[in-house]
TORTORDO-222396 format. One line per field, with one value per residue: residue in one letter; x, y, z of N, C-alpha, C, O in turn. Coordinates in nm, 2 decimals. Last residue first. Layout:
REM TORTORDO-222396
r <- [a ...];
neast <- [X ...];
nnorth <- [Y ...];
nup <- [Z ...];
caeast <- [X ...];
canorth <- [Y ...];
caup <- [Z ...];
ceast <- [X ...];
cnorth <- [Y ...];
cup <- [Z ...];
oeast <- [X ...];
onorth <- [Y ...];
oup <- [Z ...];
REM end
This chain:
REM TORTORDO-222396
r <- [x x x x x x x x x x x x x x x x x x x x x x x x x x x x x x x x x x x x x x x x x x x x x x x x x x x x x x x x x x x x x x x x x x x x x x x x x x x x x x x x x x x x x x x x x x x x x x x x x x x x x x x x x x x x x x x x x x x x x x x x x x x x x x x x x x x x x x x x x x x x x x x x x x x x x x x x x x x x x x x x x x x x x x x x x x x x x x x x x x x x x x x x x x x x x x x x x x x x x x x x x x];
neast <- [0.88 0.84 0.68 0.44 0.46 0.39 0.14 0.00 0.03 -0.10 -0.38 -0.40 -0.34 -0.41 -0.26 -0.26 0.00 0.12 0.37 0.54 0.40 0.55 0.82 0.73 0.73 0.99 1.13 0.98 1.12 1.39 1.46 1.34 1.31 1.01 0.80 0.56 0.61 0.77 0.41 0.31 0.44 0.45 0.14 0.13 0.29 0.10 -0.14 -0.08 0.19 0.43 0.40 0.27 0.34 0.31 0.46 0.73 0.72 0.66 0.90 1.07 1.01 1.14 1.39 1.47 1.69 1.62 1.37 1.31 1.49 1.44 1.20 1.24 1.42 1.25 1.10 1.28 1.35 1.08 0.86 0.52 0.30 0.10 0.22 0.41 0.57 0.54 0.57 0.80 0.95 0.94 1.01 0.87 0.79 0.71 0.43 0.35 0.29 0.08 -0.09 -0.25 -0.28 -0.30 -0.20 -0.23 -0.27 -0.04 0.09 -0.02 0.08 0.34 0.34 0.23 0.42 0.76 1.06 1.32 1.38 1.16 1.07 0.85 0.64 0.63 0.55 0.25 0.17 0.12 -0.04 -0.24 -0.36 -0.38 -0.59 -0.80 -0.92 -0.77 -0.67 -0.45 -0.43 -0.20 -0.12 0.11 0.41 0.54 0.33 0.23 -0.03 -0.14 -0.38 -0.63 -0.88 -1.24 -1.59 -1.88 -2.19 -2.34 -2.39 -2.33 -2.07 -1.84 -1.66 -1.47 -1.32 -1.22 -1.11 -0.92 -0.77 -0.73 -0.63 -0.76 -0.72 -0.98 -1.17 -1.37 -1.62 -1.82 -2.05 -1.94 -1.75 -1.77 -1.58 -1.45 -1.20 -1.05 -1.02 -1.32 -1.50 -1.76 -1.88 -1.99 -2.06 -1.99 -1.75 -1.49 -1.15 -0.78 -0.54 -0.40 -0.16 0.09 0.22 0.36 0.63 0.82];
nnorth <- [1.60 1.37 1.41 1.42 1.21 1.07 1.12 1.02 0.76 0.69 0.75 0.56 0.31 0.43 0.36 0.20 0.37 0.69 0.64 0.43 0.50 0.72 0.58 0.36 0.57 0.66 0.44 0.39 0.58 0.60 0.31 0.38 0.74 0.79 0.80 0.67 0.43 0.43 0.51 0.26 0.11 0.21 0.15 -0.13 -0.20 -0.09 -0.21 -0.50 -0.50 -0.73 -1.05 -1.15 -1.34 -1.11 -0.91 -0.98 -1.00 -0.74 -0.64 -0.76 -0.69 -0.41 -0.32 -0.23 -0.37 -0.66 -0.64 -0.57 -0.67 -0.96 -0.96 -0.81 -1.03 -1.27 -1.10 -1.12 -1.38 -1.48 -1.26 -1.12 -1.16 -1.22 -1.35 -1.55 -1.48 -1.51 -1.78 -1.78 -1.66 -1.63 -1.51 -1.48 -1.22 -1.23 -1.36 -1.19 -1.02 -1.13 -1.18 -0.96 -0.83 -1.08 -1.13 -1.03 -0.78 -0.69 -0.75 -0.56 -0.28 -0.33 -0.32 -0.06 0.12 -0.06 -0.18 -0.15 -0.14 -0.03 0.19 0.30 0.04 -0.08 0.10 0.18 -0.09 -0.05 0.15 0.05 -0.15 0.03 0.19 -0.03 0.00 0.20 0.31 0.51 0.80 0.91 1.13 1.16 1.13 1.15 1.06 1.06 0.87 0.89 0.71 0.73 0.51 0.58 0.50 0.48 0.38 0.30 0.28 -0.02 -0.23 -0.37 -0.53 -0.47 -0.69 -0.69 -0.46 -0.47 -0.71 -0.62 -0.27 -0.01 0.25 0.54 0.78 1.02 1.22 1.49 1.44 1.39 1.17 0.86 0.66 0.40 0.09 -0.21 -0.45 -0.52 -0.23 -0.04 0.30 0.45 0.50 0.79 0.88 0.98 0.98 1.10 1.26 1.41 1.46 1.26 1.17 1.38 1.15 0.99];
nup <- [1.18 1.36 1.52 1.35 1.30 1.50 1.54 1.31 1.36 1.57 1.51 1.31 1.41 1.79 2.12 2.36 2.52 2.53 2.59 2.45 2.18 2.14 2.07 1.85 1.68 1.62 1.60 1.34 1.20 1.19 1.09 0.83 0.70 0.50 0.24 0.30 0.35 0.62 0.73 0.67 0.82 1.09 1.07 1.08 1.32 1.51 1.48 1.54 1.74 1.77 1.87 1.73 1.50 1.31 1.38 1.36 1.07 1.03 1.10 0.94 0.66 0.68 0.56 0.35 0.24 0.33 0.25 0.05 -0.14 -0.11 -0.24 -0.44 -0.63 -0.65 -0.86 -1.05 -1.06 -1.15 -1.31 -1.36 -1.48 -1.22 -1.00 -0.88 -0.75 -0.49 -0.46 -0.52 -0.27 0.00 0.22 0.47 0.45 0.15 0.20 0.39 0.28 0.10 0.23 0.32 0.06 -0.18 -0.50 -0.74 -0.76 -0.64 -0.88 -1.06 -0.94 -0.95 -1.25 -1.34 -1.16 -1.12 -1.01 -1.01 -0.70 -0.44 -0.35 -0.51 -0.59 -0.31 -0.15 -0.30 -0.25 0.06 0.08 -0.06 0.10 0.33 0.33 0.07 -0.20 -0.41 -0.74 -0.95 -1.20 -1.45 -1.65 -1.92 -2.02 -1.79 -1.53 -1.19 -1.04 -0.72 -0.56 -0.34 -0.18 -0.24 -0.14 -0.27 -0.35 -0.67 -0.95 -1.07 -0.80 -0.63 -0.46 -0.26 -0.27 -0.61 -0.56 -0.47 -0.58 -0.84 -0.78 -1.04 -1.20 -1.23 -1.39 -1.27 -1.39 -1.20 -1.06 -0.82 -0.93 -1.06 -1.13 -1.26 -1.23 -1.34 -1.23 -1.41 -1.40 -1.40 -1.41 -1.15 -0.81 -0.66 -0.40 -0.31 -0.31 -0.17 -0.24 -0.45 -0.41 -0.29 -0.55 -0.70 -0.68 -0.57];
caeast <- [0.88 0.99 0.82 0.48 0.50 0.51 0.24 -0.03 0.14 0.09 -0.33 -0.42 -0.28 -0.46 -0.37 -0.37 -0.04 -0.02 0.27 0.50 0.34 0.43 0.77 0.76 0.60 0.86 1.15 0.99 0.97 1.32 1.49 1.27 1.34 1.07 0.97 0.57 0.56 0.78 0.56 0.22 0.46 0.50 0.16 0.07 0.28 0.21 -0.16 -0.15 0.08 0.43 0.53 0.16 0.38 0.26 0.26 0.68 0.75 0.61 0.86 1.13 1.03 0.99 1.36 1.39 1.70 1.74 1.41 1.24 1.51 1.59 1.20 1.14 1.46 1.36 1.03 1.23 1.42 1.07 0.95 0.67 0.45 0.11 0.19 0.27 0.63 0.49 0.42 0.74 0.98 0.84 1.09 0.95 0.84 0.81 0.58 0.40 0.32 0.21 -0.07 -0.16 -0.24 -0.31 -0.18 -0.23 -0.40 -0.20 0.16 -0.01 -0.08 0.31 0.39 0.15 0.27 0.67 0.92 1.27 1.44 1.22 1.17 0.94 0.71 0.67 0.61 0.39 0.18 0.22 0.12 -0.19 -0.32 -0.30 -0.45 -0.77 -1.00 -0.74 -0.75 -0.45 -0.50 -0.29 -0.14 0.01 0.26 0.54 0.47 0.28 0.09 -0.16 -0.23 -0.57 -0.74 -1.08 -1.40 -1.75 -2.13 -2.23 -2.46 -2.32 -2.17 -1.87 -1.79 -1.64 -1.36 -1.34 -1.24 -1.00 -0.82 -0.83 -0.59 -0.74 -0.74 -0.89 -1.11 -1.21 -1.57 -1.64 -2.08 -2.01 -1.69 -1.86 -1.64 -1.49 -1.33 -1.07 -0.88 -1.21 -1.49 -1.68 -1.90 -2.00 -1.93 -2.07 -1.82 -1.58 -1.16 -0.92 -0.58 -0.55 -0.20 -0.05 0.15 0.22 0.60 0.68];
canorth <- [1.69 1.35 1.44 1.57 1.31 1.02 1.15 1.18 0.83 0.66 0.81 0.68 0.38 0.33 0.45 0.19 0.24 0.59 0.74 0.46 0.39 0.76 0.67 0.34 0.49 0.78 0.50 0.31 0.58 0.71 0.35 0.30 0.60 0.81 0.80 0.80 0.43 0.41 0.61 0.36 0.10 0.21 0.33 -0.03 -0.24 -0.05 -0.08 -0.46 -0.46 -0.60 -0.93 -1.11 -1.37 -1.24 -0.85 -1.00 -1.14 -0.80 -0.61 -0.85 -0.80 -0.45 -0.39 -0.16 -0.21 -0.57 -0.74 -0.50 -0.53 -0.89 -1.01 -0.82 -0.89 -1.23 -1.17 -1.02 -1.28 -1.53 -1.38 -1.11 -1.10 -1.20 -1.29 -1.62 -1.48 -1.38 -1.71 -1.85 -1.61 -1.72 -1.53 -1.65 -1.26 -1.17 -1.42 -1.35 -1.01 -1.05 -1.32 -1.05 -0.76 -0.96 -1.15 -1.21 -0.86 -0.69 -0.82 -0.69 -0.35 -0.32 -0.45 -0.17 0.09 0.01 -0.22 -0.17 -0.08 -0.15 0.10 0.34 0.15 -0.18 0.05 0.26 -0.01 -0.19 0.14 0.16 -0.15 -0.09 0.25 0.02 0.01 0.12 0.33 0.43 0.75 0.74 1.08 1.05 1.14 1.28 1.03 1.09 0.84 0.95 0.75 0.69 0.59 0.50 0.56 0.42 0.47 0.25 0.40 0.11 -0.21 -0.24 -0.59 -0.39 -0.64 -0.82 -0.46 -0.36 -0.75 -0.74 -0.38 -0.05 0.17 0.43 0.66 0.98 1.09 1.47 1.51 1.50 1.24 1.03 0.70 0.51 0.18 -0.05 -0.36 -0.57 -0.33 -0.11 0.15 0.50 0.39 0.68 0.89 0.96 0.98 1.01 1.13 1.38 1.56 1.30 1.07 1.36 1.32 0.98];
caup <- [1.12 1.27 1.62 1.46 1.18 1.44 1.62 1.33 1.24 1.53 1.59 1.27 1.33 1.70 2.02 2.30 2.43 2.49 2.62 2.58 2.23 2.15 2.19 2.00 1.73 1.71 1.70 1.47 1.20 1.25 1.17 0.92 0.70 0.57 0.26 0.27 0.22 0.54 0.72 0.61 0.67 1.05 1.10 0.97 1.23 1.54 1.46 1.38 1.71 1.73 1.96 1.83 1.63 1.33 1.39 1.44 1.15 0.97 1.18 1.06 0.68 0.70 0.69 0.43 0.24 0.38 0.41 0.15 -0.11 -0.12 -0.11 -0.41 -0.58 -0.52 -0.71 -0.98 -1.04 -1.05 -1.31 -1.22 -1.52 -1.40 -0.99 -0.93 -0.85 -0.51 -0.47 -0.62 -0.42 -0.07 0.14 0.43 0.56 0.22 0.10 0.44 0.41 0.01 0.18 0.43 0.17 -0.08 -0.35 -0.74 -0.80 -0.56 -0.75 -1.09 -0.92 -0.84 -1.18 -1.36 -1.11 -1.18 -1.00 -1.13 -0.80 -0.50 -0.27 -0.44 -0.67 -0.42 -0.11 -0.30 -0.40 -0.03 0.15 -0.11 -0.01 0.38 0.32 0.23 -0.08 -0.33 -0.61 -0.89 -1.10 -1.40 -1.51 -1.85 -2.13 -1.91 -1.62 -1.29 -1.09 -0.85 -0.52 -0.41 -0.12 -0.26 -0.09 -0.25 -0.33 -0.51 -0.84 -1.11 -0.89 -0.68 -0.53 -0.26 -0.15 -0.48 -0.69 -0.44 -0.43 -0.79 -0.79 -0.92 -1.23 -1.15 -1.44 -1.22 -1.40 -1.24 -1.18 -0.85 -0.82 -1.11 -1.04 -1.31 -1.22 -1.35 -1.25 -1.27 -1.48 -1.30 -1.52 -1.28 -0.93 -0.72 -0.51 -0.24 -0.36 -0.18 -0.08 -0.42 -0.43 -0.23 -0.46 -0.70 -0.76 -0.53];
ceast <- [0.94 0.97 0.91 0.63 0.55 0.53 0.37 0.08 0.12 0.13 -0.14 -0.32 -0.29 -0.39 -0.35 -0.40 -0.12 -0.05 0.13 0.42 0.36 0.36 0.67 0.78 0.64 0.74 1.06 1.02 0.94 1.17 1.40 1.28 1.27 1.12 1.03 0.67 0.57 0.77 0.66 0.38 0.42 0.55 0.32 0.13 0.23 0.30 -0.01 -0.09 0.01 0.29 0.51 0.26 0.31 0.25 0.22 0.57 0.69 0.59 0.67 1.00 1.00 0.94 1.22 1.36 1.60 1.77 1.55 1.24 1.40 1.59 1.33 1.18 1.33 1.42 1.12 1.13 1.38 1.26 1.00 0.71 0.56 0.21 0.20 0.17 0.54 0.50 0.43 0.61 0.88 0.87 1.10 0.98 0.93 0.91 0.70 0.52 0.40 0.36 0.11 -0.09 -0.12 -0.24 -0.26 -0.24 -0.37 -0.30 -0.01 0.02 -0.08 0.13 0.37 0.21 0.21 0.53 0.83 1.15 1.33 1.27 1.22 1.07 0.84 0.74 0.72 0.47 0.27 0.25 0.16 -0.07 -0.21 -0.22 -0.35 -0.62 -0.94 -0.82 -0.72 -0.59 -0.52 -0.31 -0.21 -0.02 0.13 0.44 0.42 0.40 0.15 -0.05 -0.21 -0.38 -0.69 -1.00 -1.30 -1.65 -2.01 -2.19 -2.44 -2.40 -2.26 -2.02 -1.88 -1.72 -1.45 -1.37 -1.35 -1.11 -0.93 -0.88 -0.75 -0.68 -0.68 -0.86 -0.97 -1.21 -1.42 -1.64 -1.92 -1.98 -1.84 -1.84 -1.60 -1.57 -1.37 -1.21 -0.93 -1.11 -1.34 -1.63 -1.77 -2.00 -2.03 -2.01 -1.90 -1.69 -1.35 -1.00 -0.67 -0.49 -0.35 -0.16 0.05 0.15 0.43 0.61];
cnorth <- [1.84 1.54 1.42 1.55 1.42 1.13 1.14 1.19 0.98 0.74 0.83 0.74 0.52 0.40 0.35 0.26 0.16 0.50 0.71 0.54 0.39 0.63 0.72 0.44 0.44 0.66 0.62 0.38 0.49 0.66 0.48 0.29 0.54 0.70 0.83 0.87 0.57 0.44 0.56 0.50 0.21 0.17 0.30 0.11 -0.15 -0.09 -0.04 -0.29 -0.45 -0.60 -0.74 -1.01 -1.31 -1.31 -1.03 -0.94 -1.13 -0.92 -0.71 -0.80 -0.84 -0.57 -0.42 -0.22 -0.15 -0.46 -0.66 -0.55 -0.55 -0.73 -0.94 -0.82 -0.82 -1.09 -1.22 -1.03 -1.16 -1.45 -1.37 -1.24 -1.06 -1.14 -1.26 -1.53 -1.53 -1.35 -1.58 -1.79 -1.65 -1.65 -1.64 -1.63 -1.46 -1.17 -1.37 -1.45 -1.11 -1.06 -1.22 -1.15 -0.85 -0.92 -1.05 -1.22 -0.97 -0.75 -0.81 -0.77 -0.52 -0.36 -0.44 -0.27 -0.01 0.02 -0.09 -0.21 -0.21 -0.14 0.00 0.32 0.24 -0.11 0.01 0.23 0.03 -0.15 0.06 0.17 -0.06 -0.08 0.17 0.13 0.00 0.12 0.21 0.42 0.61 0.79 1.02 1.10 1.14 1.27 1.18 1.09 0.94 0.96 0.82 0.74 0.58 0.56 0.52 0.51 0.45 0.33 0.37 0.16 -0.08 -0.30 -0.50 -0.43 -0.50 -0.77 -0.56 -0.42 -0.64 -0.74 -0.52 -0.21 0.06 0.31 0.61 0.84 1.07 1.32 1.48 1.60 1.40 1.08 0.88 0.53 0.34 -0.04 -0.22 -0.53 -0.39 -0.24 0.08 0.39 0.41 0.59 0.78 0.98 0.94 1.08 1.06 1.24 1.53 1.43 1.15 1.24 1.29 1.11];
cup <- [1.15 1.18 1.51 1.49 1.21 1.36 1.59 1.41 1.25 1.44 1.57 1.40 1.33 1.56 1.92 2.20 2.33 2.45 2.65 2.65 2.39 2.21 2.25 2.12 1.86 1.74 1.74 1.58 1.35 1.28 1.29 1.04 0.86 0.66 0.33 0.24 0.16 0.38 0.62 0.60 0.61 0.87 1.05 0.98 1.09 1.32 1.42 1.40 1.57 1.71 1.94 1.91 1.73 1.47 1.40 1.50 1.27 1.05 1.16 1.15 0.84 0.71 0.76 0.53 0.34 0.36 0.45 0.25 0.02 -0.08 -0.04 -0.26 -0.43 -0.49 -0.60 -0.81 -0.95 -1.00 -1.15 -1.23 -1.41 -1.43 -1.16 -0.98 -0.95 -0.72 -0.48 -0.60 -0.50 -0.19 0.06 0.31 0.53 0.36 0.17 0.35 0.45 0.13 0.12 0.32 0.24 -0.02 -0.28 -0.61 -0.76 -0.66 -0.59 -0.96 -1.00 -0.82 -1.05 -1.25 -1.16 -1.19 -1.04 -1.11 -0.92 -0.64 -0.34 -0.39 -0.61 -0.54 -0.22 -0.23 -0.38 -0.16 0.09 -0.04 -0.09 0.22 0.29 0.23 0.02 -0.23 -0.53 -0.78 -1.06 -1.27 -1.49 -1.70 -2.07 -1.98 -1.72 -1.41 -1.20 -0.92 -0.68 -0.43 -0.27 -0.22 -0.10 -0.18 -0.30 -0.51 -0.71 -1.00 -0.92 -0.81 -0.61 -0.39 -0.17 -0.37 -0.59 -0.45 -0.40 -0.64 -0.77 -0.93 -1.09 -1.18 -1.31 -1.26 -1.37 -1.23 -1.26 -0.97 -0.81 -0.90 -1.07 -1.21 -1.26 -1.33 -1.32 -1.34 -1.37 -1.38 -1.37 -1.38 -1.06 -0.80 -0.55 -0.38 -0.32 -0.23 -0.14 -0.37 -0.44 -0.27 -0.35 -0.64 -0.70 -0.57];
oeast <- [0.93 1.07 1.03 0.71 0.63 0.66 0.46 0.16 0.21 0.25 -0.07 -0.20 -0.19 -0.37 -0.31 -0.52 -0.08 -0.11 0.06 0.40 0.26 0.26 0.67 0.76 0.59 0.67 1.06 0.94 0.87 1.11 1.36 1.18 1.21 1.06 1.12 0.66 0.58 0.86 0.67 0.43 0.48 0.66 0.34 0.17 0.31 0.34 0.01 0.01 0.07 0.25 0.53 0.23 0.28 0.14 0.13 0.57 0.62 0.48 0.59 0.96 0.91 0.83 1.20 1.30 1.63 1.85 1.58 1.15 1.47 1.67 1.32 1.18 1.38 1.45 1.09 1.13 1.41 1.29 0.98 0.64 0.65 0.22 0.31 0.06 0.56 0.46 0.32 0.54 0.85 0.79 1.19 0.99 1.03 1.03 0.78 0.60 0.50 0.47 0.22 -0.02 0.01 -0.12 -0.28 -0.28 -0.46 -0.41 -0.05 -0.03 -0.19 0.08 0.40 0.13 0.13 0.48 0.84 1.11 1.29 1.18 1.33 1.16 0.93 0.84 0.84 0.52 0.38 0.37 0.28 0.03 -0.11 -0.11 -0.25 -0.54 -1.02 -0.81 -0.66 -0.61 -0.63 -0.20 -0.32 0.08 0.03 0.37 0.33 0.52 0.12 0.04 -0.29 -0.30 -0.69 -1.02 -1.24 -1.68 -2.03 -2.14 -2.52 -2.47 -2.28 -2.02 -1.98 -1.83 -1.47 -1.47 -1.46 -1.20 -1.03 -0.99 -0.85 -0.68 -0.57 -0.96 -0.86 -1.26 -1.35 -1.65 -1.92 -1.93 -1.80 -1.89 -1.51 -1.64 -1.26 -1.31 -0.85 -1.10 -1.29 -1.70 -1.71 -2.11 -2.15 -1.91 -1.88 -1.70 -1.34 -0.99 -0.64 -0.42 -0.43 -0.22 -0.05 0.04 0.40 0.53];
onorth <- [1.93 1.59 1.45 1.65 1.50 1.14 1.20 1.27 1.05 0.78 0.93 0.78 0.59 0.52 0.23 0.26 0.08 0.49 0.72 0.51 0.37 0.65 0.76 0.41 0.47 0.67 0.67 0.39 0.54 0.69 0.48 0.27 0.59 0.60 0.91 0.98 0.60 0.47 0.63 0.56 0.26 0.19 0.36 0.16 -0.12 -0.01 0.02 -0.26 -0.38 -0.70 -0.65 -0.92 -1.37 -1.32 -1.08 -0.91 -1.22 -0.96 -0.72 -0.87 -0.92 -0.57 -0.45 -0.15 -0.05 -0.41 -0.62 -0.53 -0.53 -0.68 -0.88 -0.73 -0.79 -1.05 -1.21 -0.98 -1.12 -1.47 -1.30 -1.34 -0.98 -1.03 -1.28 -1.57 -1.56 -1.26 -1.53 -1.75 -1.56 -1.57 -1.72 -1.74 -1.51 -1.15 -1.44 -1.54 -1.12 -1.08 -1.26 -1.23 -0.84 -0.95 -0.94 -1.33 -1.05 -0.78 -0.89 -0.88 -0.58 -0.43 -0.54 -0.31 -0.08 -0.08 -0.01 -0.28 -0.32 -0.14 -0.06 0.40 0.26 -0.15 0.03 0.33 -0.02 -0.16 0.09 0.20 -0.10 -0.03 0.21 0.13 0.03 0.21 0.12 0.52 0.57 0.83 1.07 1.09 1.13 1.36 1.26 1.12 0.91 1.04 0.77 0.78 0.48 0.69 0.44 0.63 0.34 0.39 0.43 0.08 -0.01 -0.40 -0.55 -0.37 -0.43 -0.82 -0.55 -0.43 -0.67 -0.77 -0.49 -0.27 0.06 0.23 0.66 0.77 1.10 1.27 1.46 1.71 1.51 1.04 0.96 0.44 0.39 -0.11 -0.13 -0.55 -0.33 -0.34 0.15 0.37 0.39 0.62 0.68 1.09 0.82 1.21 0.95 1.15 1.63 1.49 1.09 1.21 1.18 1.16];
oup <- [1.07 1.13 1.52 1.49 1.17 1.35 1.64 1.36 1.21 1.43 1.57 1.39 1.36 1.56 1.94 2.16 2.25 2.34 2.75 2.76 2.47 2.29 2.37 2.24 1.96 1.84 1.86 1.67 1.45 1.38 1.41 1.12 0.95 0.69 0.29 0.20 0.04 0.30 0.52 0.50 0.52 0.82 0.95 0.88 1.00 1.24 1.32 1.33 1.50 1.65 2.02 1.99 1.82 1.54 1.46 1.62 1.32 1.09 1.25 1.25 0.88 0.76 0.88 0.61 0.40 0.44 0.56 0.34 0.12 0.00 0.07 -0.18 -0.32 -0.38 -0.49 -0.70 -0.85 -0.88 -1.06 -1.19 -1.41 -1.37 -1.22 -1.01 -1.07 -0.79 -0.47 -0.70 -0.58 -0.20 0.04 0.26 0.58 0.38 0.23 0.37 0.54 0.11 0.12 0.38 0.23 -0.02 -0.32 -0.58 -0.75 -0.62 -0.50 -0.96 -0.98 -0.73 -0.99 -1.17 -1.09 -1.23 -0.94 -1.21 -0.89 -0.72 -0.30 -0.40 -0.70 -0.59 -0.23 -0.20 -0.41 -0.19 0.06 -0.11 -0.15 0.19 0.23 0.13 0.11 -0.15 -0.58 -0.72 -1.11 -1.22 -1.51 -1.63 -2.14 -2.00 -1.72 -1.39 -1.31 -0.88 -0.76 -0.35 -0.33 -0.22 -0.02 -0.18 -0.26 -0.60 -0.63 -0.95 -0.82 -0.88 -0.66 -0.42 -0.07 -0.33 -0.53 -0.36 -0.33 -0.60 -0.70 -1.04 -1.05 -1.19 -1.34 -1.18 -1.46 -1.13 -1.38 -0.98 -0.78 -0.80 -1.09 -1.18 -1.29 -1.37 -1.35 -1.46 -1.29 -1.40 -1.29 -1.44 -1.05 -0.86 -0.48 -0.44 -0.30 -0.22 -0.17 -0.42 -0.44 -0.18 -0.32 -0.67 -0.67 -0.49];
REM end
């Protein structure tokens, strides 16, 4: 995850906006991103918008790609997908956010729906079990996933845990500081989970 937090975000005008890439004049500084479908349709971007992308910053030997993402959420699934899952790489991780969202990606995974995730521009349908294969049994996100549905695990509880995860920390530890903090304070909110969660794993 070399350079995934060396720039968080990203607060600016939209510059040209084309779907899967934008350009945003950071004051007067153009940051070419190239983001997922779902970004793009949920701010509908057009030139002199003002905006905030989460981003994530990809570096290879020839290249650093700037990734954006209108929620954290997004960006926990990217680097979830690049990270955790052997042979998945930033294009095929933003190809899998352009065919799915957030919750729809959530739910392949949870029912180990190979075909819809596999509906995704160049993800055969191998890889799309790998997919499901790694992030039910290496990472176990799957089960906590199952149960934000059901109403048993909190949206919040839920995100602060992926968002850790995504960070690379295991799952086991992550859960167990959310759920300590949750006895404390039941009502906090992501942000709150993971600021606590970092204190007690750090």
């Amino acid at each position: 995850m070399m350079g995934a937090d060396m720039i968080s975000f990203l607060r600016g005008k939209i510059a040209e906006a084309r779907p899967q890439s934008l350009v945003l004049d950071v004051n007067g500084v153009g940051y070419e991103l190239n983001v997922p479908l779902s970004t793009f349709d949920f701010l509908n971007p057009v030139e002199g918008m003002e905006v905030t992308l989460k981003t994530h910053l990809h570096i290879r030997e020839t290249a650093h790609v700037l990734y954006g993402f209108a929620t954290d959420e997004e960006r926990d699934i990217f680097r979830l997908l690049i990270d955790r899952v052997s042979g998945i790489g930033p294009s095929m991780a933003l190809s899998i956010l352009c065919g799915l969202n957030v919750e729809s990606f959530k739910a392949a995974v949870v029912a180990g729906d190979a075909a819809m995730i596999a509906r995704a521009k160049g993800v055969g349908k191998k890889t799309a079990e790998r997919i499901i294969l790694e992030l039910k049994d290496k990472v176990g996100l799957a089960s906590t996933w199952q149960s934000q549905a059901l109403g048993t695990t909190s949206r919040a509880a839920a995100d602060a845990e992926l968002a850790l995860i995504a960070l690379g920390f295991k799952q086991v530890d992550a859960r167990k500081s959310i759920a300590a903090h949750l006895k404390e304070s039941p009502d906090s909110d992501t942000d709150e989970l993971i600021r606590s969660a970092l204190r007690r794993m750090s």
